[in-house]
C-alpha positions as CSV (number, residue, x, y, z in Angstrom):
1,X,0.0,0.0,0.0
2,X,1.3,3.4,-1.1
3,X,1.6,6.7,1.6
4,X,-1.6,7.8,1.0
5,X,-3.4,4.6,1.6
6,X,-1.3,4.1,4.9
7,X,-2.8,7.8,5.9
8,X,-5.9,7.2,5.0
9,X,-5.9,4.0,6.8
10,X,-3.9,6.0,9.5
11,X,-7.0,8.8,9.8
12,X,-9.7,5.9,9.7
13,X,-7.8,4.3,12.4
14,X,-7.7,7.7,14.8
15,X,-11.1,8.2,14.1
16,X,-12.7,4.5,15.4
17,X,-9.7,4.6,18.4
18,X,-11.4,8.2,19.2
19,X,-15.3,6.5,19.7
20,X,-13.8,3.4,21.5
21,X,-12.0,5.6,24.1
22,X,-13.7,6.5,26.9
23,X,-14.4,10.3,26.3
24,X,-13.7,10.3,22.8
25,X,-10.2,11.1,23.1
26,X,-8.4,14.6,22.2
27,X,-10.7,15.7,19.8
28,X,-11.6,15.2,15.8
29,X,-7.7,16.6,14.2
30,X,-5.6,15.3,17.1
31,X,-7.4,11.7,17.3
32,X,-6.6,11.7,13.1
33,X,-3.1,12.5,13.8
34,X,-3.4,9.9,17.0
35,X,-4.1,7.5,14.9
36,X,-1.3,7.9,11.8
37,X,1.6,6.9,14.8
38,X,-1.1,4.7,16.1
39,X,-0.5,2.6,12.6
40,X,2.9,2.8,12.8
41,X,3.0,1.4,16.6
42,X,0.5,-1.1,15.5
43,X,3.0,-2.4,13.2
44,X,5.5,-2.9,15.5
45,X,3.7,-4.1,18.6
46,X,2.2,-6.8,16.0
47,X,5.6,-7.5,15.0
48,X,6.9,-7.8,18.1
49,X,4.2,-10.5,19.4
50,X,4.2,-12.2,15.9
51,X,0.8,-11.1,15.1
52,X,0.0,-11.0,11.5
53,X,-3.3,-9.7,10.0
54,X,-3.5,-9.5,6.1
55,X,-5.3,-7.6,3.8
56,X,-7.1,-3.9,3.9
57,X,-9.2,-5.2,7.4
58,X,-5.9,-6.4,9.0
59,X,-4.3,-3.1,8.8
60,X,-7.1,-1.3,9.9
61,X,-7.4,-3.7,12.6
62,X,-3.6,-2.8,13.4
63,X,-3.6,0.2,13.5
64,X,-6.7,1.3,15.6
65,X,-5.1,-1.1,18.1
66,X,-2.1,1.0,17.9
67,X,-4.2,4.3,17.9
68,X,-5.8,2.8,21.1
69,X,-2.9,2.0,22.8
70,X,-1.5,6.2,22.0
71,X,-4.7,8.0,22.8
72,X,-4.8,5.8,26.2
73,X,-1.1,7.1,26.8
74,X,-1.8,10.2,26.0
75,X,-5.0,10.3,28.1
76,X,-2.5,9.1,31.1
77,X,-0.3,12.3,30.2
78,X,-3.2,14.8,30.0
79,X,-3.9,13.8,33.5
């Protein structure tokens, strides 16, 4: 997948991590930004366990985990 599928995926990805977080997270821009490191920690967190999700689902799947996992951080932070 190219850069701007990965961003797209990477905005999609902040947006659904922003309605599963209690609160709805930081807001609409800064959940969409959330959520493009979100992909990229995904990734590696997936990696790191051996998880493996193909196709277009998988990396959405991926990366609103990762999304999850940064807007929870962040959440901690804000605090």
């Amino acid at each position: 997948m190219g850069i701007i599928g990965s961003i797209i995926i990477g905005c999609l990805a902040g947006f659904c991590a922003g309605k599963l977080m209690k609160g709805g997270g930081f807001g609409f821009l800064m959940n969409l930004l959330l959520g493009l490191f979100g992909g990229a920690l995904g990734g590696w967190l997936f990696t790191l366990l051996g998880i493996e999700w193909g196709g277009l689902l998988g990396q959405l799947g991926t990366a609103v985990v990762g999304a999850v996992v940064i807007l929870y951080i962040a959440s901690l932070l804000k605090k």
